[in-house]
RODREN-985823 format. One line per 10 residues: number of its first residue (from 1); their letters; for each residue x negated, y negated, z negated of N, C-alpha, C. Coordinates in steps of 0.001 Angstrom, whole numbers. Atoms other than C-alpha are relative to their C-alpha. Layout:
NUM) A) X Y Z X Y Z X Y Z ~ ... .
END
This chain:
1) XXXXXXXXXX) -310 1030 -965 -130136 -182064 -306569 816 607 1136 ~ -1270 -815 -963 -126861 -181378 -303599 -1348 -273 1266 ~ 1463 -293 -1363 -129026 -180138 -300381 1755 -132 934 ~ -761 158 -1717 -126511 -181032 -297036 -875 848 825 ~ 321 -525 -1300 -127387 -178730 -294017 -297 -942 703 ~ 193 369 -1408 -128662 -180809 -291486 -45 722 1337 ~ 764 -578 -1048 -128463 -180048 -288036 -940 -522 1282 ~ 1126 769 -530 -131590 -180521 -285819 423 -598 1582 ~ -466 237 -1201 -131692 -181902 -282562 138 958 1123 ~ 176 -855 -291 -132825 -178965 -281126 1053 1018 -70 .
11) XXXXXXXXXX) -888 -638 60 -129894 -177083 -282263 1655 -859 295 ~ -1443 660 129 -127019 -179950 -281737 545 433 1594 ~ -252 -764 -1029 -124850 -179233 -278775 1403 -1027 -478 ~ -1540 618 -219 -121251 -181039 -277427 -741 -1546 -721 ~ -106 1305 98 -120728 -184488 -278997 -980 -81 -1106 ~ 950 303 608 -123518 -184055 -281871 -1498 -274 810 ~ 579 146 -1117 -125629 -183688 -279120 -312 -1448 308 ~ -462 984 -624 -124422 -186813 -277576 -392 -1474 -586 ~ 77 1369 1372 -124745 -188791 -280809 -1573 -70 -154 ~ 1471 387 646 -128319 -188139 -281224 -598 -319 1292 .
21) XXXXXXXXXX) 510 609 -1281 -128872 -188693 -278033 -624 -1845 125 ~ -639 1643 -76 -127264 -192538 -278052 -1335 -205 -1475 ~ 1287 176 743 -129438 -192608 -281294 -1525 -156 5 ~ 1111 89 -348 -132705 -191954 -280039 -81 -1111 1332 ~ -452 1432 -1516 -131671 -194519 -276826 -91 -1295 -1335 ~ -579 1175 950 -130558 -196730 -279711 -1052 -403 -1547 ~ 1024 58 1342 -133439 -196614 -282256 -1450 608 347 ~ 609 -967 -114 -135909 -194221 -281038 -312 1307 -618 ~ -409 -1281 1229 -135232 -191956 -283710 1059 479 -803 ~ -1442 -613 744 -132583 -189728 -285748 -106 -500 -1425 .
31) XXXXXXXXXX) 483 709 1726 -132519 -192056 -289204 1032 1425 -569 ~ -1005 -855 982 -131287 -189784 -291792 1521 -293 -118 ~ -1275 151 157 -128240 -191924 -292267 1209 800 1220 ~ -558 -434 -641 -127089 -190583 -288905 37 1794 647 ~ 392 -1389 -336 -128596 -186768 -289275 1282 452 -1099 ~ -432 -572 1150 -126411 -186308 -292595 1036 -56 447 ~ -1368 -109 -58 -123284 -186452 -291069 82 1020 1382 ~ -351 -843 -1100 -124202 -183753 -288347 866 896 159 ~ -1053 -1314 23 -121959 -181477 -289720 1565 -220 478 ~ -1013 295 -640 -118982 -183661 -288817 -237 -983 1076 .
41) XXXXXXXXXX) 720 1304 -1111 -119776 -185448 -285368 927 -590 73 ~ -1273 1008 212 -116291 -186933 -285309 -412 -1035 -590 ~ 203 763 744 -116902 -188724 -288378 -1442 -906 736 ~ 1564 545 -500 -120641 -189788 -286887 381 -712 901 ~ -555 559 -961 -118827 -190929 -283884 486 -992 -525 ~ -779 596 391 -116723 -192876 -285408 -718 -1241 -796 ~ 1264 389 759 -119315 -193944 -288168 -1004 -1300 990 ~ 987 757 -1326 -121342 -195246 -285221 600 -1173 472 ~ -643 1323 -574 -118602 -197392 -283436 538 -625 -708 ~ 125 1222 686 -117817 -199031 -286021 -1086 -1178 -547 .
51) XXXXXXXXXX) 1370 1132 199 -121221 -200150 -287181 -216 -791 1339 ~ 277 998 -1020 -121276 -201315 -283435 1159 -535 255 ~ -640 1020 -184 -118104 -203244 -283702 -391 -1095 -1037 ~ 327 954 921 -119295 -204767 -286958 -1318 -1026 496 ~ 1056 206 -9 -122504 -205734 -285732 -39 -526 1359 ~ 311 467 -2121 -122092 -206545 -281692 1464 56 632 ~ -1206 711 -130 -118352 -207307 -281703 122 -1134 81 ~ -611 1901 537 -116937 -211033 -281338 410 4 -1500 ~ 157 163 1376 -117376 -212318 -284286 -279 -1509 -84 ~ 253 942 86 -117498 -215776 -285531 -1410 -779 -814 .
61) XXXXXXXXXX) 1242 -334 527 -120577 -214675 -287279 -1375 189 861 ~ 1067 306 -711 -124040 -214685 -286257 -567 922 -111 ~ 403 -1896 -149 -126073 -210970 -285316 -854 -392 -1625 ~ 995 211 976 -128427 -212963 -288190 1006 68 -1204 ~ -798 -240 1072 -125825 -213483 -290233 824 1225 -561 ~ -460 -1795 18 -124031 -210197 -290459 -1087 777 -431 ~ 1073 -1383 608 -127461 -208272 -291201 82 -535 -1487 ~ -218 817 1337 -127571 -210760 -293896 1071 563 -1258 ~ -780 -487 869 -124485 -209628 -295461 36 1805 -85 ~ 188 -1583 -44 -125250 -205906 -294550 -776 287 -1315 .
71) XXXXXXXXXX) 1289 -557 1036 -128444 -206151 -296826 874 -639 -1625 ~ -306 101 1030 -126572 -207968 -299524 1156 445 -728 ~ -951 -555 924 -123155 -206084 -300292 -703 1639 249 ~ 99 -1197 305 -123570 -202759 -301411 257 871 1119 ~ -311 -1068 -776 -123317 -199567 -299279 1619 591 198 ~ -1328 -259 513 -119581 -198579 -298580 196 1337 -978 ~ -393 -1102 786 -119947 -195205 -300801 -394 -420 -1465 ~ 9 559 1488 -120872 -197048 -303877 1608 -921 -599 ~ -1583 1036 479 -117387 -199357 -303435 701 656 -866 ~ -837 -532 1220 -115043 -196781 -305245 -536 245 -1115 .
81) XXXXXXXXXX) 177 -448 1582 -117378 -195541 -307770 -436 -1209 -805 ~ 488 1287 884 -118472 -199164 -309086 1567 -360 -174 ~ -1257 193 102 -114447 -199721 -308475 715 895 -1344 ~ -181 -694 1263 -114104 -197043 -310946 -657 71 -1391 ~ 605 264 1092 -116612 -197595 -313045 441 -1203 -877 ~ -175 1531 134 -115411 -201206 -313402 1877 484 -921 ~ -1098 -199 437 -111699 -199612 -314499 -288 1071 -1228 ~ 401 -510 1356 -113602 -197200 -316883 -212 -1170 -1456 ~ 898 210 924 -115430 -199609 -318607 1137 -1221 -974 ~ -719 468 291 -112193 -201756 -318803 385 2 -1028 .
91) XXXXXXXXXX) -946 -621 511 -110274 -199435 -320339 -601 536 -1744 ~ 405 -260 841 -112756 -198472 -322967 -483 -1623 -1127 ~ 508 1351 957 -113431 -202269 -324115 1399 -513 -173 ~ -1362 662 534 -109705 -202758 -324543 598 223 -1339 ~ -814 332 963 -107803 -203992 -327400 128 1864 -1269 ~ -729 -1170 308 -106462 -200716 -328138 -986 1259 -715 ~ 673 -916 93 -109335 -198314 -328313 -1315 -1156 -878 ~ 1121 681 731 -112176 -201069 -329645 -131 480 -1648 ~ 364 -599 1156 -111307 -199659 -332897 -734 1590 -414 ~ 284 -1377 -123 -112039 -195975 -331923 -1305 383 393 .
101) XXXXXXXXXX) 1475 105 -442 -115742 -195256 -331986 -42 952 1022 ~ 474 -943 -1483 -117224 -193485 -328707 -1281 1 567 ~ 1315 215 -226 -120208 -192904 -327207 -255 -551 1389 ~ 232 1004 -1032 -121813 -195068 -324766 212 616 1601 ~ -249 -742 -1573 -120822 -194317 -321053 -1528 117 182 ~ 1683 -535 -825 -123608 -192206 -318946 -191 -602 1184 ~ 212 553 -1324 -124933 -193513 -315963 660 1440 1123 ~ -1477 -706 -861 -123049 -191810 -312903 -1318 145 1099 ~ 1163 -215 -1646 -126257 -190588 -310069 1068 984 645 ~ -464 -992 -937 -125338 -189381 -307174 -813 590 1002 .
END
């Protein structure tokens, strides 16, 4: 199984620092989703203000509605590989190859 470094709070410093800070203000705790990206705080930064434009931006949407669709589309790191999976599975049920025996695609964990 891939092990990520985390780094703790205890050891963050500059703008990781900063982030877990706003986090613990903002949740009372460091959720994993926002510990796993300690290694790039940019990205976390970034990561962050967008979930708070999506979520507490003008919007013609409702804070209820928006969680709503949070919980029901997929996570954004599943989009390409179901995007790819979806052009695998295409490509192997087409015309062309249906005659060519193969073995069944593997499931794809990540």
């Amino acid at each position: 199984m891939p092990w990520i470094r985390v780094i703790s709070l205890e050891e963050a410093t500059g703008l990781l620092k900063a982030q877990y800070e706003a986090a613990l203000k903002r949740a009372g705790r460091i959720w994993n989703i926002v510990s796993i990206m300690s290694q790039n705080p940019r990205a976390l930064k970034a990561s962050m203000d967008f979930y708070g434009a999506l979520m507490h931006g003008a919007s013609p949407l409702s804070r209820g509605q928006r969680e709503m669709l949070a919980t029901v589309f997929p996570p954004p790191i599943t989009a390409p590989i179901d995007a790819a999976l979806t052009r695998t599975t295409s490509v192997l049920r087409s015309p062309i190859l249906a005659s060519t025996p193969m073995q069944q695609p593997t499931t794809l964990c990540i």
